[in-house]
MMTF fields as JSON, N, C-alpha, C and O atoms, coordinates in Angstrom:
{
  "mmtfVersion": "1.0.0",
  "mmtfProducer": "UNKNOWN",
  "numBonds": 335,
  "numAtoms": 336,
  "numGroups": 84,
  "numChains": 1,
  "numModels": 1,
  "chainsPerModel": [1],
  "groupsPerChain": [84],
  "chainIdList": ["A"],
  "bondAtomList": [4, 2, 8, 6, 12, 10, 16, 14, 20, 18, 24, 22, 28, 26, 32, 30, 36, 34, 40, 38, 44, 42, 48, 46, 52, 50, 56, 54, 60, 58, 64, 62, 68, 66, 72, 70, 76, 74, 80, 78, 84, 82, 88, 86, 92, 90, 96, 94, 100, 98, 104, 102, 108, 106, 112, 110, 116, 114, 120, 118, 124, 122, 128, 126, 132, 130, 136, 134, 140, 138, 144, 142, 148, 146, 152, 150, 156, 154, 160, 158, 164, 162, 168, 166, 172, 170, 176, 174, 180, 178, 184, 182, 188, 186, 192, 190, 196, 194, 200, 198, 204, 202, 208, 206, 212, 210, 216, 214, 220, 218, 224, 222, 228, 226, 232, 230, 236, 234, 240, 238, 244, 242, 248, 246, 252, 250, 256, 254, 260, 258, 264, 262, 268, 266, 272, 270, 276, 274, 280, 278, 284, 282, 288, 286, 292, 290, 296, 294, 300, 298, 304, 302, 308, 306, 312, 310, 316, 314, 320, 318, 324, 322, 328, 326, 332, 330],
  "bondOrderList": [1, 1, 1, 1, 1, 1, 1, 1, 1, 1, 1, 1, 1, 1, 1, 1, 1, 1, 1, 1, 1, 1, 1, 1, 1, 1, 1, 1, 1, 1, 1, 1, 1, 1, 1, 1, 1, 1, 1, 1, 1, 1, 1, 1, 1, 1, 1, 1, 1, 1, 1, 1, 1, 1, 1, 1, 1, 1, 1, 1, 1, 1, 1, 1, 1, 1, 1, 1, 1, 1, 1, 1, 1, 1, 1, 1, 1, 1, 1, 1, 1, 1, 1],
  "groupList": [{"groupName": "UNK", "atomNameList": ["N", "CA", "C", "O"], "elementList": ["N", "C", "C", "O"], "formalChargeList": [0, 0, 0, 0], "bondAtomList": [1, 0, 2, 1, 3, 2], "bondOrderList": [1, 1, 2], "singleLetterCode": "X", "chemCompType": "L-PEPTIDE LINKING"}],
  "groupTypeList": [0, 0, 0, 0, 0, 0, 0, 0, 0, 0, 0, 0, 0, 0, 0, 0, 0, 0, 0, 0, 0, 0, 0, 0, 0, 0, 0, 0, 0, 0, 0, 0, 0, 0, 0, 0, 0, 0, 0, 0, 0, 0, 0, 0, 0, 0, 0, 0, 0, 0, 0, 0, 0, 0, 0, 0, 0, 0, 0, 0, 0, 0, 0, 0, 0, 0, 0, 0, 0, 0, 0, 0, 0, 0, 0, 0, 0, 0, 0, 0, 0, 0, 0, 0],
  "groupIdList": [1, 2, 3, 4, 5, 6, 7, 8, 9, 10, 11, 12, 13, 14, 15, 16, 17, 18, 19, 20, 21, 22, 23, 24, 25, 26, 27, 28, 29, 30, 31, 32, 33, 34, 35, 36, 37, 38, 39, 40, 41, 42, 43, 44, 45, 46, 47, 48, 49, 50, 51, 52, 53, 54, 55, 56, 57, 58, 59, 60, 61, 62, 63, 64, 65, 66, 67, 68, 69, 70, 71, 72, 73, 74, 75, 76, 77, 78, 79, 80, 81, 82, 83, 84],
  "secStructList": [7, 7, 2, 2, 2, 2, 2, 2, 2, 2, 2, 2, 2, 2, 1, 6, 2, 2, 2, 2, 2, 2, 2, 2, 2, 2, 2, 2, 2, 2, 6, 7, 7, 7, 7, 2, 2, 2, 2, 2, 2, 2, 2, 2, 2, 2, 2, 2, 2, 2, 2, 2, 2, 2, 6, 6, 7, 1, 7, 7, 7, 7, 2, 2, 2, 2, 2, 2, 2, 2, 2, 2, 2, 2, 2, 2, 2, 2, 2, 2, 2, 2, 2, 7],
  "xCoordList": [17.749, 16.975, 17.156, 17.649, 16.671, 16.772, 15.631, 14.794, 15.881, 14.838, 13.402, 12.342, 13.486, 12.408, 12.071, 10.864, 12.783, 12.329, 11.513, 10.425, 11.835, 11.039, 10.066, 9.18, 9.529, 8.757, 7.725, 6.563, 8.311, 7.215, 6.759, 5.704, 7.544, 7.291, 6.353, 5.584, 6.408, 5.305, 3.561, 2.473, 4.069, 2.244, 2.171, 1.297, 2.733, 2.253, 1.497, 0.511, 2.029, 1.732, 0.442, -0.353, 0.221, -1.045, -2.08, -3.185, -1.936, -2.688, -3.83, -3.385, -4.781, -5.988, -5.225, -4.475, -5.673, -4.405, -4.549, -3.582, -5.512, -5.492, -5.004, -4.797, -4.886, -3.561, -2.237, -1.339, -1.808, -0.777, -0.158, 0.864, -0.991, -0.501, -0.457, 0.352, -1.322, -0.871, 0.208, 1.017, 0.238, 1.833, 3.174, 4.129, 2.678, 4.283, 4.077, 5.165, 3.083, 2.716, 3.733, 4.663, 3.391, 3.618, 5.736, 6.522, 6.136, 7.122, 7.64, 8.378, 7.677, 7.884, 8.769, 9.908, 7.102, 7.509, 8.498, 9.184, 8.523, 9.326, 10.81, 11.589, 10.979, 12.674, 12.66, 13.468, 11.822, 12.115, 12.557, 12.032, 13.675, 14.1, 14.357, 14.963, 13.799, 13.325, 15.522, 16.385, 15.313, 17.187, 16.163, 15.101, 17.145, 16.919, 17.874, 17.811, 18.77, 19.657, 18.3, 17.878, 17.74, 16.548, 15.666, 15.35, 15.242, 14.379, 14.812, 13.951, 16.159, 16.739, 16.615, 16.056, 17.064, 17.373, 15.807, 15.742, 14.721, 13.371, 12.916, 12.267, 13.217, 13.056, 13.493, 12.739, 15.151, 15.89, 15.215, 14.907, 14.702, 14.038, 13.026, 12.846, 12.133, 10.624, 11.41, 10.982, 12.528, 12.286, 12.643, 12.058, 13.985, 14.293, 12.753, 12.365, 11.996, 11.173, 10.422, 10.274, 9.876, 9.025, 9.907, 9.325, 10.547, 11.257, 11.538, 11.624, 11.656, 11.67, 10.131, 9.842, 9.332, 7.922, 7.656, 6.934, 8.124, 7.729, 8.501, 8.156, 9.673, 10.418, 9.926, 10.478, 9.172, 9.067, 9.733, 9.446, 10.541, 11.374, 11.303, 12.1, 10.308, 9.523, 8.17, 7.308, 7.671, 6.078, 5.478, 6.022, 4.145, 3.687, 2.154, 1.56, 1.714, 0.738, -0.411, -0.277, -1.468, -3.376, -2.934, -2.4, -3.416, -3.458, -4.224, -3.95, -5.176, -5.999, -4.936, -4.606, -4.35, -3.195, -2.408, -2.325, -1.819, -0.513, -0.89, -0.056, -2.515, -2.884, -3.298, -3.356, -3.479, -3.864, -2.785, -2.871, -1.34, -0.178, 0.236, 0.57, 0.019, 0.576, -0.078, 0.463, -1.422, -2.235, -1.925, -2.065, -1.547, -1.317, 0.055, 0.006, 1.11, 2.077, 2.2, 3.061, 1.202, 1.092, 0.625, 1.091, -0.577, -1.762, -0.162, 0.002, 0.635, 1.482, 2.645, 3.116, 2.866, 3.849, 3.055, 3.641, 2.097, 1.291, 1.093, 1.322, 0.708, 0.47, 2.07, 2.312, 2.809, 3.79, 4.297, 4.556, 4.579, 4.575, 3.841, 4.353, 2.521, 1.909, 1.875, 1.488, 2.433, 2.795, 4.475, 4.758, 5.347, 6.188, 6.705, 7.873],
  "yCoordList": [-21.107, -20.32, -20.906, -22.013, -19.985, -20.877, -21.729, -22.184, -21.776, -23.147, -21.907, -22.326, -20.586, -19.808, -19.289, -19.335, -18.831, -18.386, -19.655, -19.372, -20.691, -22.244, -22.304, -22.437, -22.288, -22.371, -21.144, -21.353, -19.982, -18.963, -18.83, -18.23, -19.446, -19.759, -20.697, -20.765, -21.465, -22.781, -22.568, -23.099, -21.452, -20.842, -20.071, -20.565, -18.971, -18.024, -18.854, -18.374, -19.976, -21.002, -21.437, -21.618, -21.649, -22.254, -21.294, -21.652, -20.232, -19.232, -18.632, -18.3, -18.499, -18.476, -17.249, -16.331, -17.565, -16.877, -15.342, -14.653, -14.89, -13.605, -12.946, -11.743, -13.744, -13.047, -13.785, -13.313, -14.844, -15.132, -13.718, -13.077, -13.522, -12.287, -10.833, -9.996, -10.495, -9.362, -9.627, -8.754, -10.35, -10.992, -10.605, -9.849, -11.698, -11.029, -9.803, -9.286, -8.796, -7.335, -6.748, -6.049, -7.219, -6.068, -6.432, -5.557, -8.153, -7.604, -7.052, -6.149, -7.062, -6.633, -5.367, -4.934, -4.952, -2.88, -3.034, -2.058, -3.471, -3.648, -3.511, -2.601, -4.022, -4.353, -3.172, -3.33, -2.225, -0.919, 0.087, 0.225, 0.936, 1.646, 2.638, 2.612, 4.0, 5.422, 6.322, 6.906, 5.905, 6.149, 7.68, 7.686, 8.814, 9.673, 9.495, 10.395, 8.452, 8.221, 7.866, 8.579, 6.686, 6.201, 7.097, 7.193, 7.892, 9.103, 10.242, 11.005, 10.473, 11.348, 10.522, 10.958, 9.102, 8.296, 7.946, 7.676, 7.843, 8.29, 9.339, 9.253, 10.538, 11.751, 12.025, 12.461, 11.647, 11.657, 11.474, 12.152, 9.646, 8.737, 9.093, 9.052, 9.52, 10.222, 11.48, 11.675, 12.175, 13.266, 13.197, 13.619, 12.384, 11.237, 11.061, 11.669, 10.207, 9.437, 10.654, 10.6, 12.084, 12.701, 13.64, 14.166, 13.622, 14.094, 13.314, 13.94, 11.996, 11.118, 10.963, 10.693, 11.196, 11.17, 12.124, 12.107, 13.462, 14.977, 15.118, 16.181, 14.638, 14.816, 13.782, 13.939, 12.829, 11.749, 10.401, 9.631, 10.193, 9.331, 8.078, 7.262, 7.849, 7.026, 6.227, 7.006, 5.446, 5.299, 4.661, 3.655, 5.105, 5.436, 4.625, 5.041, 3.344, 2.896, 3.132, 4.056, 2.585, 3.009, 1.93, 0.83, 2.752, 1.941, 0.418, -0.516, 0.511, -0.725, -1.667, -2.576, -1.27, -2.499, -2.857, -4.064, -2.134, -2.219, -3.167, -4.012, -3.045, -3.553, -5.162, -6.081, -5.236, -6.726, -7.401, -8.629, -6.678, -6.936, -7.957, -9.138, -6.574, -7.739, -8.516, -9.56, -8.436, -9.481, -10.672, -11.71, -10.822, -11.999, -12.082, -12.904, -11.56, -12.354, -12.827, -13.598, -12.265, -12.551, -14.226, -15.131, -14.171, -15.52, -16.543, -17.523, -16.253, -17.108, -17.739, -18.876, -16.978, -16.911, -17.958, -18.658, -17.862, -18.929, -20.124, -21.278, -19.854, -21.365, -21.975, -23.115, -21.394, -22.098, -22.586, -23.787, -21.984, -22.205, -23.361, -24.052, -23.472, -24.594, -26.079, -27.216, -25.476, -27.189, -27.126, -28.321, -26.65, -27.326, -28.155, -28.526],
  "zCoordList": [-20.44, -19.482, -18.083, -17.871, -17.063, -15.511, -15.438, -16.217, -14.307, -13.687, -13.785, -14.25, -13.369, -12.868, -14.239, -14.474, -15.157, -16.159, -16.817, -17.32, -16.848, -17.227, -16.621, -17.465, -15.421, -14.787, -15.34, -15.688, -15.347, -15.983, -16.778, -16.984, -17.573, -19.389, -19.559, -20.517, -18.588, -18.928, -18.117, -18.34, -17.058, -16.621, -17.773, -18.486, -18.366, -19.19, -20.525, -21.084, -20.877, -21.943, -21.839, -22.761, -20.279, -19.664, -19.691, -19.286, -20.063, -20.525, -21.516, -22.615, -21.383, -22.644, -23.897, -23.566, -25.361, -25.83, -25.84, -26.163, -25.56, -25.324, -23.998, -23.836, -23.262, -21.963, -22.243, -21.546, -23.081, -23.247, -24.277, -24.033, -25.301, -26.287, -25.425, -25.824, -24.223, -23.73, -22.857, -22.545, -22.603, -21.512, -22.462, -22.282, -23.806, -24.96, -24.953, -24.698, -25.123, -25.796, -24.954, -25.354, -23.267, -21.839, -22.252, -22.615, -21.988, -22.069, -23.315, -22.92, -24.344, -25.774, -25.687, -25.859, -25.185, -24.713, -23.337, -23.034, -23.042, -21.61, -22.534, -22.249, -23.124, -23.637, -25.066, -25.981, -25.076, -25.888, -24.988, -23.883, -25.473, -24.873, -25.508, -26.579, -24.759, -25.749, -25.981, -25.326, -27.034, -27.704, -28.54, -29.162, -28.143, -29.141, -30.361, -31.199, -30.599, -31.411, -32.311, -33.221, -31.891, -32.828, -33.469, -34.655, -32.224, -32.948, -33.736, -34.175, -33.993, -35.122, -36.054, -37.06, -36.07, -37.499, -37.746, -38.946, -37.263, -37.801, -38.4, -39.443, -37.779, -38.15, -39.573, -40.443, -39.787, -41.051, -41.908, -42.889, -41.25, -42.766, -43.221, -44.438, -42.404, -42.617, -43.762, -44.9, -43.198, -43.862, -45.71, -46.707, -45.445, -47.142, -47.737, -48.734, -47.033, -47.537, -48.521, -49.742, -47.321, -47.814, -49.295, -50.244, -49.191, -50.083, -51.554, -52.61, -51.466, -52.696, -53.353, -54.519, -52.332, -53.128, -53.551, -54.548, -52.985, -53.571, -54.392, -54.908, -55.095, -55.975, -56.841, -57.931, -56.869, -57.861, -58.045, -58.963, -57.213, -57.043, -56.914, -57.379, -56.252, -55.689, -56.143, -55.735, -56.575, -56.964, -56.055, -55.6, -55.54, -54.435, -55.102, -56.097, -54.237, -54.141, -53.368, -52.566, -53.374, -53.046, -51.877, -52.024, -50.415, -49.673, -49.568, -48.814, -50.498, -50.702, -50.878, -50.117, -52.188, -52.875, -51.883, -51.655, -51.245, -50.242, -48.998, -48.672, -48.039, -47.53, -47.934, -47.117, -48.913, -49.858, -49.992, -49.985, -50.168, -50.4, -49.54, -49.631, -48.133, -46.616, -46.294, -45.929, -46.261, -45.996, -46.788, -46.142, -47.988, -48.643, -47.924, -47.008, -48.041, -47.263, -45.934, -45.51, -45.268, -44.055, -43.888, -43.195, -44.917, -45.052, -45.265, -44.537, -46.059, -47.026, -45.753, -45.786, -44.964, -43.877, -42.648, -41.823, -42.762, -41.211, -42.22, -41.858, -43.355, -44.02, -44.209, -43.813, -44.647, -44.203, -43.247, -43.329, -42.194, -40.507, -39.751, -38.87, -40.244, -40.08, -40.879, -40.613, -41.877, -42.87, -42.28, -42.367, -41.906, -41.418, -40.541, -40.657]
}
């Protein structure tokens, strides 16, 4: 990085963490860029997707489970992160 990007990196750090996380949020979206290439190959997948479940194809879980799911991998992913 430069000298200025270092320098910015290290106020944004100095930051309480809830304006350090809208700082990542702002640039995040900053470096998305609206591709209608992207939004056909969404469109597609949505349309696959809806189609493998209406055909059966697919087995399709209770949002409860699915939410419990990530949440445990999520928990599993910081506990690791932090014992390393």
């Amino acid at each position: 990085m430069s000298q200025r990007a270092d320098a910015l990196l290290q106020q944004v750090l100095e930051l309480p963490r809830e304006q350090r996380a809208k700082v990542a949020e702002d640039v995040l979206l900053s470096l998305e860029e609206p591709s209608e290439d992207v939004a056909e190959a969404w469109v597609e997948a949505l349309k696959r997707r809806s189609t493998d479940v209406a055909e059966g194809r697919v087995q399709t879980v209770e949002w409860q489970d699915a939410r419990a799911e990530v949440t445990r991998e999520l928990e599993r992913r910081r506990a690791s992160r932090t014992s390393s």
